[in-house]
C-alpha positions in Angstrom: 0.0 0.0 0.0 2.8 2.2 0.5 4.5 1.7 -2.3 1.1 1.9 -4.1 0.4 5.3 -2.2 4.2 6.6 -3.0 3.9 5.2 -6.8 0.4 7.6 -6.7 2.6 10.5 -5.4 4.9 10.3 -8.3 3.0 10.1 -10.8 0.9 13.4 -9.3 4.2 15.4 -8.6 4.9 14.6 -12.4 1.8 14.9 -13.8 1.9 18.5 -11.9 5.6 18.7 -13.4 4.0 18.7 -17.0 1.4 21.2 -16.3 3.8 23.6 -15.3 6.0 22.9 -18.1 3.4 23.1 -20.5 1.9 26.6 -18.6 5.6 27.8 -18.8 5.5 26.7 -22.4 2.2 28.6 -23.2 3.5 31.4 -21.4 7.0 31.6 -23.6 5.0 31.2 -26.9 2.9 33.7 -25.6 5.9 36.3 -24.7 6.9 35.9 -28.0 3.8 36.2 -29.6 3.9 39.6 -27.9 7.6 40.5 -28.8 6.6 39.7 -32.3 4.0 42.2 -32.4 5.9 44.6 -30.5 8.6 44.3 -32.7 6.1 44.6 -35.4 4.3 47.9 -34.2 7.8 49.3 -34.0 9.7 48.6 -37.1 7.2 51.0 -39.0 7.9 53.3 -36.3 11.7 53.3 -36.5 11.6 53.7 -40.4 9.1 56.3 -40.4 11.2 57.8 -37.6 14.5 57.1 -39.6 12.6 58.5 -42.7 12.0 62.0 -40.6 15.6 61.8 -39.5 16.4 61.5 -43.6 14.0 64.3 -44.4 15.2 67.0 -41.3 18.8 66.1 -42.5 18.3 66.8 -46.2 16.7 69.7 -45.5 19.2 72.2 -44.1 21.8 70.7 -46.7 19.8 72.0 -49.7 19.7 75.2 -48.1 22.9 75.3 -46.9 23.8 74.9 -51.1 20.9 77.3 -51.9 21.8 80.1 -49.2 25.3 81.1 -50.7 24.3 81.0 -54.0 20.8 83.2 -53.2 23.1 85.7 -51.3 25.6 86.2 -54.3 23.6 87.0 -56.8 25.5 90.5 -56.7 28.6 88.8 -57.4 27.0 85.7 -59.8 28.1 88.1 -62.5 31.6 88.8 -61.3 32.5 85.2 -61.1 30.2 84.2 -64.3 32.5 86.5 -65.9 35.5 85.9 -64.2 34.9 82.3 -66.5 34.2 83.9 -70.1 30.4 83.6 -68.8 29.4 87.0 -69.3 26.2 87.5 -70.6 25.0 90.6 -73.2 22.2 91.8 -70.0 25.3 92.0 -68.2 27.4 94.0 -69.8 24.5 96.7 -70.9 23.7 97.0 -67.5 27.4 98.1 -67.0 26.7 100.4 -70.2 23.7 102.2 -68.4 25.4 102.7 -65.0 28.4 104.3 -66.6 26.8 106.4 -69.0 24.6 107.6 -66.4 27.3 108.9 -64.3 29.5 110.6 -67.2 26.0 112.0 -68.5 25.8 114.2 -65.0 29.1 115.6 -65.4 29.9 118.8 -67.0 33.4 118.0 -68.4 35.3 116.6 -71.6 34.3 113.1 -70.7 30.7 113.9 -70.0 31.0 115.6 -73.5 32.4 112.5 -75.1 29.5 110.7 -73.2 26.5 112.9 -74.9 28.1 113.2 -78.5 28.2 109.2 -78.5 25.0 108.9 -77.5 23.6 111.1 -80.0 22.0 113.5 -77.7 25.1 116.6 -78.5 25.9 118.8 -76.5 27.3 122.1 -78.9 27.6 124.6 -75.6 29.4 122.3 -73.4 31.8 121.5 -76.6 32.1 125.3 -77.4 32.8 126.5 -73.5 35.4 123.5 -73.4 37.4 124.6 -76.5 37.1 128.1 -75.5 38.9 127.5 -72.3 41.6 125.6 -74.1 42.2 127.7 -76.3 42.7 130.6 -73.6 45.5 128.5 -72.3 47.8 128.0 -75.2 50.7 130.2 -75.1 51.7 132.6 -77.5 54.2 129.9 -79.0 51.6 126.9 -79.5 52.0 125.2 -76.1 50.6 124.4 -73.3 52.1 124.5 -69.9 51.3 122.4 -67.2 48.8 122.9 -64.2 51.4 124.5 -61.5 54.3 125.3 -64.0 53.3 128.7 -65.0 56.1 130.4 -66.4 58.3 127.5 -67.3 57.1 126.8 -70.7 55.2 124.4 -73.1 55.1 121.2 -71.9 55.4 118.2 -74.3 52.5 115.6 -73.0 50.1 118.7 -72.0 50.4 119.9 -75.4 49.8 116.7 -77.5 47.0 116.3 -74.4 45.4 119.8 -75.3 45.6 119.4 -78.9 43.8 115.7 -79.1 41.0 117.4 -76.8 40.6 120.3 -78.9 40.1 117.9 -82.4 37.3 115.5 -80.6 35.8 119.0 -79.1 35.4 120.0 -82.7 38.2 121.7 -83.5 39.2 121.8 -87.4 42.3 120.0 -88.4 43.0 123.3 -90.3 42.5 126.0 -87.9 45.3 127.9 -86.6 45.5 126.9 -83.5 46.2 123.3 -84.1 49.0 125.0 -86.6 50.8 126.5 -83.9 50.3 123.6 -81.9 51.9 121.2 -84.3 54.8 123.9 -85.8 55.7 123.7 -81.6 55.7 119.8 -81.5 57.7 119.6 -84.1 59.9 122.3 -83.0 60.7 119.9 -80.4 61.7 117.2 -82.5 65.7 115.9 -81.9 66.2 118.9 -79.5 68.4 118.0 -76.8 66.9 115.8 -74.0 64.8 113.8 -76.5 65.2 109.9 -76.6 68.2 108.8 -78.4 70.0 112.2 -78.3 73.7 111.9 -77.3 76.0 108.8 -77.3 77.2 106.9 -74.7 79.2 103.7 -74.9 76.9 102.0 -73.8 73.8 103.2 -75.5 75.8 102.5 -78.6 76.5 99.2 -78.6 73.0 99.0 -77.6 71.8 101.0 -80.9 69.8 103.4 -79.1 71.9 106.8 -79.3 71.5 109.7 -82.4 74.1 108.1 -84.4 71.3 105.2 -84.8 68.1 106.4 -83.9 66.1 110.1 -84.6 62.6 111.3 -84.6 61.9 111.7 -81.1 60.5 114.3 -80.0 62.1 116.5 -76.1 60.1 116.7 -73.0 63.2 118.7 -71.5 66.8 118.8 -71.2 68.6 115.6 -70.4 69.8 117.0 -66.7 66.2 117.6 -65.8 64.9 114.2 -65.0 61.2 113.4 -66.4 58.1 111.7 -64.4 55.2 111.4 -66.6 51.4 111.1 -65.5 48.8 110.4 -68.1 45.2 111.3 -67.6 44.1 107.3 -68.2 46.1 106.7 -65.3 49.2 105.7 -66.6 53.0 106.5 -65.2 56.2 105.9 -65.8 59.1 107.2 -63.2 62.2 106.1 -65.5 63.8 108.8 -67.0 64.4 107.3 -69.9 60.4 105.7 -70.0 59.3 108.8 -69.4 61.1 110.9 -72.2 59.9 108.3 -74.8 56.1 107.6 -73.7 55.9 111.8 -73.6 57.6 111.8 -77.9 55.0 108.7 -78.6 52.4 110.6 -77.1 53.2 114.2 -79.4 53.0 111.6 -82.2 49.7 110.1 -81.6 48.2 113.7 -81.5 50.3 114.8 -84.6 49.4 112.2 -86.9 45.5 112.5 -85.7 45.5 116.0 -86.8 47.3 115.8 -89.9 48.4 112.1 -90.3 49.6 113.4 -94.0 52.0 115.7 -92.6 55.5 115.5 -94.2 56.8 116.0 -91.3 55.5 113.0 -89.6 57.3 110.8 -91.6 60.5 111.1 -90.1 59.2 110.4 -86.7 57.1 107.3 -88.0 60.0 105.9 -89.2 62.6 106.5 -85.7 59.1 104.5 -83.7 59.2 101.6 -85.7 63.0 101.4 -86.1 63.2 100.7 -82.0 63.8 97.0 -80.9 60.4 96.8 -78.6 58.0 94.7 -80.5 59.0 91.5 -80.3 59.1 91.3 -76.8 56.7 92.2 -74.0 58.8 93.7 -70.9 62.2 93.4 -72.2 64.7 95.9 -71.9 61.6 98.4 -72.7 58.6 99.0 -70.1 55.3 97.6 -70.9 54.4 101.0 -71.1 56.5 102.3 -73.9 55.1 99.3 -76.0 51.7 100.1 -75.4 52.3 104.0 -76.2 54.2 102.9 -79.7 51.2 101.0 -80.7 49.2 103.5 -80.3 50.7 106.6 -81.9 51.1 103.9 -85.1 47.5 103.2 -85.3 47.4 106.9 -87.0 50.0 106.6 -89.3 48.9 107.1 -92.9 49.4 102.9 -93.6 48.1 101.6 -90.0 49.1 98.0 -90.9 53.0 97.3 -90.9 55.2 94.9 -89.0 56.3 96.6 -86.4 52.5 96.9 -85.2 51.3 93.4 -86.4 54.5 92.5 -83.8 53.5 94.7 -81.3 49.9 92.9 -81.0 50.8 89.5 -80.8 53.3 90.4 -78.2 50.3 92.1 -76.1 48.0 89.2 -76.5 50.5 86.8 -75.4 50.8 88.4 -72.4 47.4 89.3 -71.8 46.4 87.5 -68.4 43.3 85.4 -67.4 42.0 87.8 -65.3 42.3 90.4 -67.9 44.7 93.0 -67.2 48.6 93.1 -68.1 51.4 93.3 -66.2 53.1 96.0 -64.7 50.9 98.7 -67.2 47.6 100.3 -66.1 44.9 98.6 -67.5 43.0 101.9 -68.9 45.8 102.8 -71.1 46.0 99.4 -72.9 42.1 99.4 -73.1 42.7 103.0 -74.5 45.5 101.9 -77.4 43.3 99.0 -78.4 40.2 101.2 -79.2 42.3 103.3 -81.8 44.0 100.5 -83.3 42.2 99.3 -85.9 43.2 96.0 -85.8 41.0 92.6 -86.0 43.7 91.4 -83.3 42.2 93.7 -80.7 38.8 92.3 -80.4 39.8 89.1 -79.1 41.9 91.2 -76.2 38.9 93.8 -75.8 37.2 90.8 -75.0 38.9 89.1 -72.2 39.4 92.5 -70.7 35.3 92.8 -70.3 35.0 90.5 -67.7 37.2 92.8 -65.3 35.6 95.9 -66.1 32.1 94.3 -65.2 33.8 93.1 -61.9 35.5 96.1 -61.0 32.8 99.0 -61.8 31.9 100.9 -58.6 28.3 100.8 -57.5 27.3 104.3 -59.1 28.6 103.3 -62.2 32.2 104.3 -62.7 35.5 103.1 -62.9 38.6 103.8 -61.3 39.7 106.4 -58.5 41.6 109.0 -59.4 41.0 109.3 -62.7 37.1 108.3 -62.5 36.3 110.7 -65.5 38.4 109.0 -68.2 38.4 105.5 -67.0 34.8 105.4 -67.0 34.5 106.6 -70.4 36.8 104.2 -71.9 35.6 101.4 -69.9 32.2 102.1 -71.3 33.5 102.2 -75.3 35.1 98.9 -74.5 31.9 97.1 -73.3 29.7 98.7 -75.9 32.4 97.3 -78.8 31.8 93.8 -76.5 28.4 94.1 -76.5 27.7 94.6 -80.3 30.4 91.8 -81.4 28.2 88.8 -78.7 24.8 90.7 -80.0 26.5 90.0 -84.0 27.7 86.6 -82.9 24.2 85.4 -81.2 22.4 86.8 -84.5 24.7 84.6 -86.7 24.3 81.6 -84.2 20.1 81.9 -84.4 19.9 82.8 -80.1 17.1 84.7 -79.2 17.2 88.3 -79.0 18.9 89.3 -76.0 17.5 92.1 -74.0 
């Protein structure tokens, strides 16, 4: 009976044994029924929650590569140009501004400003001359501002002269003859480049047994600076004394490029070794100012200047400009030489006059008046030559 009774107990305690194993069973299959559907309810939950993540993320990056570009919109067109991206809007824009501001001055280049335009300006042109004309000497020249009493000076009088002519003047009035007959009084006078002989200069080829033409600022023991009104200067001695003759010749041979006289002079500027090379032994500066006074030489073509040109272009830089010369006076010889060469220089110049112009609409700072104007010629021959090429490609009319 005992065993019977014990046999009884064991077979309760494990019958209880598999009750609890299968509640404990139920239980796990339960817990992970439950874990399941947790896990379930919360996978959608952790994407879409990712998904916001992705979304708040993405959203400050496109604004943080919209923002700058939103907030240089002034300077797009600076750095559009900058790349050869300049676009015609752009550069008439520039137009307007600067012709605005020369159109409010009362001055030579607010003068030059209304004639272009077609809109005249006959008693501005006629006060102008008038009070050139009051200031020529008795002799034909002009002296410069502060040296009263020391006589004509060279590069104010070719300066005066050239004003005079695109005020109106007539190549055949009398004061542009006394003007000339005292330019060319100066001619091979002591002090003008190439005059006297040195050792030196004559193994170099560049004293009077070698070289003539040149016109004198001054004696040789009175050293020469010379400022131009484009903002140009040279501070050699020597620079100087050879910009100031190129300079009498440009306004000689634009009043009377048929003069006889000329010839001689003509001939000593292209005889000098400076074409082939851009900032040799000669300053970038006497180049220019040879290119320019033989742009009005009865022939404009000839080697010398075809030589000259290709030595400018090839050191034209990417930005623009050229080294170690003013930018204004280059921009200023290329407009007079009539040259196909020049287009392609006036060109990648255009850029840096967009980039540069002030706010109110000119150029430059101390010489805002002529800058400006010649800034503005530049970008109106720009303009027209993109406005011929978009025509010949089919664009759309450009505003």
């Amino acid at each position: 009976m005992a065993k019977a009774k014990k046999a009884g107990a064991t077979k309760k305690r494990s019958g209880t044994k598999k009750k609890a194993a299968r509640g404990a069973a139920k239980k796990r299959k339960a817990k992970s029924k439950a874990t399941g559907r947790a896990r379930t309810k919360t996978a959608p939950r952790a994407k879409a929650k990712t998904a916001a993540r992705g979304k708040s993320k993405a959203a400050p990056r496109a604004k943080a590569k919209t923002a700058p570009r939103a907030k240089s919109a002034p300077r797009g067109k600076a750095a559009a140009a900058a790349e050869g991206e300049l676009t015609p809007r752009a550069v008439q824009d520039a137009v307007d501004r600067g012709r605005d501001w020369l159109g409010e001055r009362r001055d030579y280049f607010g003068y030059l400003a209304r004639r272009d335009s077609g809109r005249g300006a006959p008693e501005l042109a006629w006060h102008l001359r008038g009070d050139l004309r009051a200031k020529q000497g008795p002799d034909g020249s002009w002296e410069a501002v502060g040296g009263e009493g020391l006589g004509g000076d060279l590069a104010v009088t070719a300066e005066s002269l050239w004003r005079l002519l695109e005020l109106g003047l007539p190549g055949d009035s009398p004061v542009v003859d006394k003007a000339l007959d005292w330019l060319y009084s100066r001619r091979d006078e002591e002090g003008a480049y190439g005059s006297g002989c040195t050792p030196a200069r004559h193994e170099a080829r560049i004293c009077e047994h070698f070289i003539s033409g040149f016109f004198s600022p001054g004696p040789s023991d009175e050293p020469q600076e010379l400022a131009l009104s484009n903002g140009q200067s040279v501070t050699s001695d020597a620079g100087a004394r050879l910009l100031a003759s190129e300079r009498a010749l440009r306004t000689a041979l634009r009043a009377r490029p048929s003069d006889p006289r000329a010839h001689a002079s003509v001939m000593g500027l292209r005889g000098l070794p400076l074409y082939l090379e851009y900032g040799g032994s000669y300053t970038p500066a006497v180049l220019v100012g040879a290119l320019q006074a033989l742009a009005w030489q009865e022939a404009p073509r000839s080697a010398e200047l075809e030589a000259g040109l290709e030595s400018l272009a090839g050191a034209q830089e990417k930005a623009g400009d050229w080294p170690n010369v003013d930018l204004f006076f280059v921009l200023e010889a290329l407009l007079e030489i009539r040259h196909p060469a020049t287009a392609g220089m006036l060109r990648r110049a255009a850029p840096r006059l967009v980039e540069t112009q002030h706010k109110y609409g000119a150029w430059g700072r101390r010489y805002l008046g002529s800058q400006t104007w010649i800034a503005v010629q530049v970008l109106e021959r720009v303009l027209g030559s993109m406005r011929r090429a978009s025509r010949r490609r089919g664009d759309p009319e450009n505003p």
